[in-house]
GUDRENDO-997257 format. One line per field, with one value per atom (N, C-alpha, C): y, z, x; atom name. Coordinates in nm, 3 decimals, decimal comma. Example, Ala and Ser with C-alpha at 12.3 -4.5 7.8 and 13.67 -1.06 7.14 Angstrom:
c2 = (-0,569/-0,450/-0,330/-0,225/-0,106/0,003)
c3 = (0,780/0,780/0,780/0,708/0,714/0,787)
c1 = (1,319/1,230/1,320/1,285/1,367/1,290)
site = (N/CA/C/N/CA/C)
//
This chain:
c2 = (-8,681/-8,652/-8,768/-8,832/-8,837/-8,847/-8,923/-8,919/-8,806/-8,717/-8,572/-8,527/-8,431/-8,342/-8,211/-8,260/-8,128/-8,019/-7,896/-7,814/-7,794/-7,803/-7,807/-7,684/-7,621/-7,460/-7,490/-7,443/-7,438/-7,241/-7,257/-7,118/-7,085/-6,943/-6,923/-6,899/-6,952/-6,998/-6,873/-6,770/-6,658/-6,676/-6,647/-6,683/-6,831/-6,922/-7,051/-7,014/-6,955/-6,934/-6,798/-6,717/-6,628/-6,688/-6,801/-6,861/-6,972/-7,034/-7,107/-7,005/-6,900/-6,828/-6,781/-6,740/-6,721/-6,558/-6,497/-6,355/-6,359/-6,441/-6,416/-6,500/-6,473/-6,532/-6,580/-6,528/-6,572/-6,560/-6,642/-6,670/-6,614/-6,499/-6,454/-6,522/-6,569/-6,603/-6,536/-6,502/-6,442/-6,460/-6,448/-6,484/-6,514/-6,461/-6,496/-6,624/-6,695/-6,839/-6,929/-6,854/-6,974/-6,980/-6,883/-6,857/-6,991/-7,035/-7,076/-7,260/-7,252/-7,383/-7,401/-7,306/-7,297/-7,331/-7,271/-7,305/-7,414/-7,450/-7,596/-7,727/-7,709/-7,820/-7,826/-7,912/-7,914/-7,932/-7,886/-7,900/-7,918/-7,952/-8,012/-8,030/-7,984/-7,942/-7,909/-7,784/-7,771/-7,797/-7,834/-7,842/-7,766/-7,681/-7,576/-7,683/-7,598/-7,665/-7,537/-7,597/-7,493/-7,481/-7,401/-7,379/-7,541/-7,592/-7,739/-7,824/-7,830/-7,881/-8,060/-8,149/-8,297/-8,270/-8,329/-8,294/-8,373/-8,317/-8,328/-8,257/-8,318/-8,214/-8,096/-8,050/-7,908/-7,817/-7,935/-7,838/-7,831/-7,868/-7,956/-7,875/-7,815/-7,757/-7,813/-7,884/-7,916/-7,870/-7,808/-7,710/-7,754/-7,749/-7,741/-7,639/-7,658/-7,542/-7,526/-7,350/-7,244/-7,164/-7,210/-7,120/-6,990/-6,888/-6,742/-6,654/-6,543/-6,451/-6,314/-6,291/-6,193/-6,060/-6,019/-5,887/-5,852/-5,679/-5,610/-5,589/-5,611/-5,562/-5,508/-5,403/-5,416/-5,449/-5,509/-5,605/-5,584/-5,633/-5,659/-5,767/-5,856/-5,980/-5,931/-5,859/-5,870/-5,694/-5,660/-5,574/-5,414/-5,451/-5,295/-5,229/-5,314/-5,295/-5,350/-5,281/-5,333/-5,460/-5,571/-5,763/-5,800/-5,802/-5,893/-6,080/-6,104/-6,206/-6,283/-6,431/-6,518/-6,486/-6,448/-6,464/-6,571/-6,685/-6,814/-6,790/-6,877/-6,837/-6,952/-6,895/-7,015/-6,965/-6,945/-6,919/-7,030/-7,043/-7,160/-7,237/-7,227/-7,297/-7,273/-7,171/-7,160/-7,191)
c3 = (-0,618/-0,598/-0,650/-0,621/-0,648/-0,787/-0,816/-0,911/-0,932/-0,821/-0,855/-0,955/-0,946/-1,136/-1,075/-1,117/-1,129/-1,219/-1,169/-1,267/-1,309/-1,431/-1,465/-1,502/-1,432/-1,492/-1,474/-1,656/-1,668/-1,642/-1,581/-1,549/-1,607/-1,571/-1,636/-1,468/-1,453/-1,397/-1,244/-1,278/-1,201/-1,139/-1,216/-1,153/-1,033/-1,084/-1,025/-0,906/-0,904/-0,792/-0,733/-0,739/-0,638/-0,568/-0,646/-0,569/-0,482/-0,472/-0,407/-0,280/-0,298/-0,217/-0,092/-0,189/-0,127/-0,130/-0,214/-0,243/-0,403/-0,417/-0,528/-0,492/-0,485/-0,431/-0,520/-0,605/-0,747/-0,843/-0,961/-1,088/-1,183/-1,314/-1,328/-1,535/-1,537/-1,659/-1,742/-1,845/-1,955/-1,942/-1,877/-1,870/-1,912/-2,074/-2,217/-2,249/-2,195/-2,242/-2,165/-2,015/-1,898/-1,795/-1,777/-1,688/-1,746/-1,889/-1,870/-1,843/-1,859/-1,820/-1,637/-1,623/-1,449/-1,406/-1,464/-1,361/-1,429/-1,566/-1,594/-1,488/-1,492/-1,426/-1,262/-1,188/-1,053/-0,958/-0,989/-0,968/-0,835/-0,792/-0,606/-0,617/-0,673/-0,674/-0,816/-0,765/-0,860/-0,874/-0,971/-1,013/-1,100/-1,023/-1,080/-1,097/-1,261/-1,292/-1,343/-1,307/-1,329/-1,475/-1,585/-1,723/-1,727/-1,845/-1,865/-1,900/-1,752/-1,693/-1,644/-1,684/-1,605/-1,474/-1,427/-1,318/-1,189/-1,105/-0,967/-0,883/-0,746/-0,611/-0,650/-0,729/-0,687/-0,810/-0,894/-1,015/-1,034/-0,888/-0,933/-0,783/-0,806/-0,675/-0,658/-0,545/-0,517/-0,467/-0,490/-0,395/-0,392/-0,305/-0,325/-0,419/-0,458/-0,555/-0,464/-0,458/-0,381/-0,448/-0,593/-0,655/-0,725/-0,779/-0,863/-0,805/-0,848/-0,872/-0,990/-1,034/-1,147/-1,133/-1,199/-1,143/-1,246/-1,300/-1,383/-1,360/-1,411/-1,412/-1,504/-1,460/-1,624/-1,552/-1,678/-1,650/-1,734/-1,687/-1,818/-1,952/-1,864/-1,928/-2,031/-2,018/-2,082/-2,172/-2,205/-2,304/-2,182/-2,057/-1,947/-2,017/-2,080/-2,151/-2,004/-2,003/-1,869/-1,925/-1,879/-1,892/-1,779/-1,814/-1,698/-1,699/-1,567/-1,550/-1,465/-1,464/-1,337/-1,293/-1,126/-1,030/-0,941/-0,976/-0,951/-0,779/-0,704/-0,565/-0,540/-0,554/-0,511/-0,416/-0,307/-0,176/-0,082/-0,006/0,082/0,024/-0,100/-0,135/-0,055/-0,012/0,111/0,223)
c1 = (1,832/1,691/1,607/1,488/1,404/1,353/1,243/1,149/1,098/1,108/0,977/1,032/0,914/0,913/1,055/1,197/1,261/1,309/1,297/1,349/1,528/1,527/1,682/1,759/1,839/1,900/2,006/2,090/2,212/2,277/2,389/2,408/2,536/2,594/2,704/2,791/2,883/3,035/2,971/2,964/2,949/2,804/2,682/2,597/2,575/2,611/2,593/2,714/2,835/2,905/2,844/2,783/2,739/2,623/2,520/2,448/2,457/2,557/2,635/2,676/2,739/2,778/2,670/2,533/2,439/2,448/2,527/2,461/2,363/2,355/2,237/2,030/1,987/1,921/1,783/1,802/1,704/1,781/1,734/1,769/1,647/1,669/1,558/1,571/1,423/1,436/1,325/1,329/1,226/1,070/1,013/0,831/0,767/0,846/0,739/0,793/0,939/0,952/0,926/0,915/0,922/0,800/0,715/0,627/0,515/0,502/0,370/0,457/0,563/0,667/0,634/0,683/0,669/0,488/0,430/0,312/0,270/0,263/0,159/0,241/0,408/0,447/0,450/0,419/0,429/0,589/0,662/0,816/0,852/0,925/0,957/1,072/1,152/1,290/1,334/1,522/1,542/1,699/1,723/1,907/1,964/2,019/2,135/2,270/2,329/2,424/2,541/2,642/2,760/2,752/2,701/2,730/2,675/2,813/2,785/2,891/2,938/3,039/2,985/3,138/3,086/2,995/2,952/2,813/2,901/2,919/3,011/2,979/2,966/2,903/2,947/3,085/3,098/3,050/2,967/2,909/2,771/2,719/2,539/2,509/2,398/2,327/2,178/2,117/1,977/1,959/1,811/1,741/1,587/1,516/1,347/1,330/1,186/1,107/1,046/1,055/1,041/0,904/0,888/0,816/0,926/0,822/0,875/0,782/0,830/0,753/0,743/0,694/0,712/0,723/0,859/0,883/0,974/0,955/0,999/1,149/1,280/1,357/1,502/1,560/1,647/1,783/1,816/1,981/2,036/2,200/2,225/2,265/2,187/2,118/2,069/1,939/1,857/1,904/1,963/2,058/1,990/1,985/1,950/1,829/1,750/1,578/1,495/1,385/1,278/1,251/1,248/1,178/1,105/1,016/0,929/1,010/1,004/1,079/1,023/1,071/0,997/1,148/1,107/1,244/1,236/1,262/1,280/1,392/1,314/1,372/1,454/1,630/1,718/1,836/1,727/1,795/1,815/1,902/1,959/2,010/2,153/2,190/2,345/2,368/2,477/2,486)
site = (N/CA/C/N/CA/C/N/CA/C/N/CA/C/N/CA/C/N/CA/C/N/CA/C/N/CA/C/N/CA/C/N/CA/C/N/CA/C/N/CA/C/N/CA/C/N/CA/C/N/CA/C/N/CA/C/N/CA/C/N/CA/C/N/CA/C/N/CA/C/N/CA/C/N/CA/C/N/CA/C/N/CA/C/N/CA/C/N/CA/C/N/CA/C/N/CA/C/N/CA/C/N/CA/C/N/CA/C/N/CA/C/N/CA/C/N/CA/C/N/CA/C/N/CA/C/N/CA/C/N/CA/C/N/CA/C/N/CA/C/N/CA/C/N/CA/C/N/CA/C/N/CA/C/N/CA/C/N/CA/C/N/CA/C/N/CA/C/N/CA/C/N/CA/C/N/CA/C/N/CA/C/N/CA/C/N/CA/C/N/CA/C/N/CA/C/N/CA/C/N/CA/C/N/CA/C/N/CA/C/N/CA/C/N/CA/C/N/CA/C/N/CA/C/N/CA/C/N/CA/C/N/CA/C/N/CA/C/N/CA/C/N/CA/C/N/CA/C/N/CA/C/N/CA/C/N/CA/C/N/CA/C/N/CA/C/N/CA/C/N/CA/C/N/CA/C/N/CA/C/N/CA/C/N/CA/C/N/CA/C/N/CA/C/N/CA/C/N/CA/C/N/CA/C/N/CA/C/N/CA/C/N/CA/C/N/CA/C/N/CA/C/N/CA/C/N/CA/C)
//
């Protein structure tokens, strides 16, 4: 990529392979750490990384920034408690 401003997400083995796959289609992160990250910066792409693994086509995903959107949900990320979340859109990486 480019000079542009990108966003960097490290994932865990599963996530980063279901989005690869293309059944996951957002990545959802905490709101209260990342929402005011997301909008002050102007981002134009993003790089998903397998965990944090040597960086190799089959561990590095580029995608445009798609933008988020904020939306309540419980996981079990987040211990199956309601979190408002940015759901970071990283679709078309399949």
């Amino acid at each position: 990529m480019s000079e542009d401003k990108i966003l960097h997400l490290h994932l865990t083995f599963r996530y980063f392979d279901e989005i690869r796959a293309g059944t996951k289609r957002e990545e959802f992160r905490l709101a209260e750490k990342w929402q005011e990250s997301l909008d002050k910066n102007s981002y134009t792409g993003i790089r998903l990384y397998r965990a944090f693994q040597k960086v190799s086509p089959s561990t590095v995903i580029d995608l445009p920034y798609r933008g988020y959107t904020l939306r309540e949900i419980v996981h079990p990320h987040f211990n199956n408690q309601p979190a408002l979340v940015c759901a970071i859109d990283v679709s078309g990486a399949a």
